[in-house]
Structures are given as C-alpha cells and as structure tokens.
N, C-alpha and C positions, 0 to 999 in steps of 0.2 A: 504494500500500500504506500502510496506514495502521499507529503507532505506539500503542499502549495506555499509559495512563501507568502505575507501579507506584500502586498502591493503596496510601492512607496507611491504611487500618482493615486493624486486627487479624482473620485468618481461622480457622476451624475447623482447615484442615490444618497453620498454624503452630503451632497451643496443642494440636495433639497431638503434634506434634516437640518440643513442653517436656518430655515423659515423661521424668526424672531430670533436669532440667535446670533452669531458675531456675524460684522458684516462680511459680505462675498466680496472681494476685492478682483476682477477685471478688468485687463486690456489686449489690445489688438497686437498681433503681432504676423509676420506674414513670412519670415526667412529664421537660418537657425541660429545667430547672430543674436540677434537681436529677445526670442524666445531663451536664448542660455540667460541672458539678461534679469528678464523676469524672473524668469522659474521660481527662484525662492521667495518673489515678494509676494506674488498673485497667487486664486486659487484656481481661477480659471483664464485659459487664456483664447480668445477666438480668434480663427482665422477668418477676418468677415469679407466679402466679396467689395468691402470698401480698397481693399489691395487693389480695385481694377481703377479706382482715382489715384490712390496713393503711388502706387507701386508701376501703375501701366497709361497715367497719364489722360485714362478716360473721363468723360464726363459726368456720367452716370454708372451707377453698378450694372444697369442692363445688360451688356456684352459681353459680361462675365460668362465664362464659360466652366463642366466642370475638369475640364482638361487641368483650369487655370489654378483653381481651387485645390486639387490635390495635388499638385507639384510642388505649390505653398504651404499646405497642411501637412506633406510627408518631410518638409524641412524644418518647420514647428516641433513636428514633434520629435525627429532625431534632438533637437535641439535640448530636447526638455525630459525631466525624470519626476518630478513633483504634480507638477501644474494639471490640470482637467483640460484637455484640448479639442476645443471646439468646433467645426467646420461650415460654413454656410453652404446651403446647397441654392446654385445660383438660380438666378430668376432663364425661369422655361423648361426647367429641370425635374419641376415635381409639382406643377400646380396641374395639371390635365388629368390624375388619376392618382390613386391610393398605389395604386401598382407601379405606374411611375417612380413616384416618391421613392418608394421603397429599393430599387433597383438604383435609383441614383443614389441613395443613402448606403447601399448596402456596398457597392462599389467605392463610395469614399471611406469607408469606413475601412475596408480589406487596402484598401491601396495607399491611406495612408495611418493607419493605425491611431486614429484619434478617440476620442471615448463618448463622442457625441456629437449631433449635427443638430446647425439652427436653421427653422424656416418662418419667412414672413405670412401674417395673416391673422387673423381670428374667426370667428364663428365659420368662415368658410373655408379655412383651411383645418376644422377641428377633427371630423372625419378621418382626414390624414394623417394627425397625428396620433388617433387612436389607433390607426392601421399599423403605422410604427412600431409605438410603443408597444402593441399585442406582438410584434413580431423580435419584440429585443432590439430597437434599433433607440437609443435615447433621445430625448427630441428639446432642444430650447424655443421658449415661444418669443413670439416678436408683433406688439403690437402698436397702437398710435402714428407716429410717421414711419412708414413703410418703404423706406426707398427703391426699392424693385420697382412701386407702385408709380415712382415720380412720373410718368407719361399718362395718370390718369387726374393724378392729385393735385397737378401741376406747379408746386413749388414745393419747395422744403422749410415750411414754415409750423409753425408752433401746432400742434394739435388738441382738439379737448377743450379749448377756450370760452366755449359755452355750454351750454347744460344740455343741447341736445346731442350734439357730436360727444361732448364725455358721455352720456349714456349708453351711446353705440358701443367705445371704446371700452366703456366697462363689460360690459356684454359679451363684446372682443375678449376680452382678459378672462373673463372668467369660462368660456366656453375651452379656451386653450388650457386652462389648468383643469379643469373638468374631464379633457379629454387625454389627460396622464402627461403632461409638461413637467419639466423638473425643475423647472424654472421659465421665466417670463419677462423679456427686454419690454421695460418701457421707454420709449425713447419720443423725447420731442412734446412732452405733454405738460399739462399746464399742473401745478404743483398740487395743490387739491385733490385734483381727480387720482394723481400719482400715489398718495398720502392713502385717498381712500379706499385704490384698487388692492397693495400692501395689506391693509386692514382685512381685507373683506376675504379674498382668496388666500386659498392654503397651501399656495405654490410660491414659492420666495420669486418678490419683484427684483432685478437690476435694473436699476436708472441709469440713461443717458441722454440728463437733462429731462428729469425726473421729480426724486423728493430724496429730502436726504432720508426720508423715513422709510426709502427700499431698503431692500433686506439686499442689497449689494449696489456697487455702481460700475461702471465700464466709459473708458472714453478710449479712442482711438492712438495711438501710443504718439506717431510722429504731430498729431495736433496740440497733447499737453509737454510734448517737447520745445514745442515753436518750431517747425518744419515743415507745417503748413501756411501759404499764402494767406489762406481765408478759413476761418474758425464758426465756429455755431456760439451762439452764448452760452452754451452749457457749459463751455470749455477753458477749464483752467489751466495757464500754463504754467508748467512747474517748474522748467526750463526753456533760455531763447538761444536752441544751438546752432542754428542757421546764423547768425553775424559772427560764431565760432569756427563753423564748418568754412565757410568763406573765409574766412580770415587766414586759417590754415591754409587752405590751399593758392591762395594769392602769396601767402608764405614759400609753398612748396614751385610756384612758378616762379617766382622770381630767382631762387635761388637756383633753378635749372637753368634761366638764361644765362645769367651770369657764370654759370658753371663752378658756382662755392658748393651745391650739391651732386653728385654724392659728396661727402671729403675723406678724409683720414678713415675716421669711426666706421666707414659704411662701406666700405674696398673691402677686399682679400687680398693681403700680401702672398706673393709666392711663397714657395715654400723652400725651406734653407737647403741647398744640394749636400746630399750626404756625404760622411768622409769616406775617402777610401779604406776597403782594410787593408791591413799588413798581411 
C-alpha cells in the first residue's frame, strides 16, 4: 500500500473553506518568472486571458485563444510549488455547450497542470459550471464587468451602480455559487452590492474593484507594479517600475555605444597556457 505525500500547492477546496476566514490574497501572472515571484506571497495565482493586452499587445481579451492560454499557464505553473493556479478559459471556448466547456477545461487542465479554471458569466453560464464541477473539473466564477462581454457591454465601466442592474448581478452571483463555484470574481462593481453579495452567498467573493469586505482580492500584477499605460480605479500601485525599467536600459545603451560595456567584470580572460612537464 502505498502512502500519498500531503500536497505542498494551494487547492480549490481549501480557498473555499476561506469563506469568512483570512483573506484570499490574488494576482495575475502569465510567465514562470514572474509566478516564482509570487509563489510564497499569494494563495492563488490566475492566469487570466488579460495576458492577451498585457503580454500580446491586444485590445481586448476577445482573441485570446486556448493555444495562448496554456502555453502561459504551463509556464505559471512550472514556475510555482505553493500557489493555486488558475486558468481562464478564453472567450468562444466554452460558452456554446456544457460539453464544450468541459473538453476545453479538461485539455487545459492535462496540458498545463493547473488546479482550476475560471469562466465569465452568471445565471447563464451556471448550467456549465454545474457540468464541471459534477465532472471534477474546479471552476472560479466571474461576474459584474465581464470582459469577454466588452462587444456587447460596450465599455469597461463600473457595474451595479443602480438597484436594478445590482439585482441582476446578484442573481449572477448567486446562481454561480449555487451551481458548485469555489469561488467568485467580483470585478468592477459598485461597493454595496460587493459588500452585500460576500454576505449573502457561501462561496468566498475576490474583489477587483470590489469591497474590501470580499473574502479575497486580485489585481493584475504589471498594473499594481506601474507597467501599465492606463489603470482602472480599483488599482493601486504598489510600485512605479517602468521610469526604473527605462532608466536601466537607457543605462544599458549608452554604455554599448560608447563601448564602456561589456568591461573588465563581464569578459572571460583566456586561460593561462600550461607549463610544460619535465
């Protein structure tokens, strides 16, 4: 009989036993670089299909593909030994069918060895994640600004801001944790309805741009660095390393023209000719 050792990485069914409990600490991470990084701070780390602005220069997530997705998610988690690694499954991927869903999941899953995928939607994507999660596949939910959605929603602005739209979105939220979520992104909503979704459902909220009263939060890693152009309000930046990043490297050209680098420190000397013997 053989002995399994405990798993040192973070699981889906742990970070939903957080629900009231410490908070979920999440961010984005897209390479394995950058994920060794995190590892020890966060509990969860997603690979969100925002890698298709950040990383691929798009304008929307739309054209994410899941080619793109698991190429960055099997570098994540090479990267990582602690952290819960997340995957988005991109938009056109899994909203047509339960069956769908599940074959795209079940492929990111085998090909990059992550412990959970996230998809956008509520009430109408709930079906789907019950399919999921009956079939062993973990699922994080995602509701209020949707950005897969952006070509229907048409801008990326606040969500929830009145009483009928937060009704929906509770609605939203609660049909995704109804339907076996182990968690549930609130993003973009207005801080009330945030505060109140938390309270009401049994499935731990992450805010991004939220309430501080979720049971976790997430922001996008190169935004609270200062690496991005243009920011959301949700977003605080912890560091500004872009006038760093630049700097260094206007360092590193100048010092090429001029040819002061490489110097001394950075060559290979030959090597001393040996003596002869006697």
């Amino acid at each position: 009989m053989s002995i399994q050792a405990h798993a040192r990485r973070m699981t889906a069914p742990e970070i939903f036993a957080r629900k009231g409990g410490d908070p979920i600490v999440s961010l984005t991470s897209y390479h394995a670089h950058t994920a060794r990084l995190l590892d020890r701070h966060v509990d969860v780390i997603l690979v969100g299909d925002s890698l298709g602005m950040v990383m691929h220069g798009l304008e929307t997530t739309v054209p994410v593909t899941v080619e793109m997705m698991i190429v960055h998610g099997r570098a994540v988690v090479r990267g990582t030994k602690q952290a819960l690694v997340v995957v988005d499954l991109p938009f056109g991927s899994y909203e047509a069918s339960p069956t769908e869903a599940f074959h795209t999941a079940a492929r990111v899953l085998k090909e990059t060895g992550a412990g959970a995928v996230k998809l956008e939607g509520g009430r109408r994507m709930a079906e789907t994640i019950r399919f999921l999660v009956d079939r062993g596949v973990p699922v994080m939910g995602h509701v209020g600004l949707t950005p897969q959605a952006i070509n229907t929603l048409g801008s990326f602005k606040a969500r929830g801001r009145d009483e009928a739209e937060g009704a929906l979105i509770l609605d939203d939220a609660r049909a995704v944790a109804e339907a076996g979520a182990f968690a549930v992104v609130l993003e973009a909503i207005a801080e009330p309805l945030a505060r109140r979704i938390t309270q009401e459902i049994a499935t731990p909220t992450i805010g991004i741009g939220g309430s501080p009263a979720c049971d976790g939060q997430i922001l996008v890693l190169e935004d609270m660095l200062g690496l991005s152009d243009r920011v959301p309000k949700f977003v605080k930046k912890y560091a500004n390393l872009a006038p760093a990043i630049e700097a260094a490297v206007a360092g590193y050209a100048d010092e090429v023209r001029s040819r002061a680098f490489p110097g001394p420190d950075h060559v290979y000397a030959a090597r001393a000719p040996e003596k002869a013997k006697v």
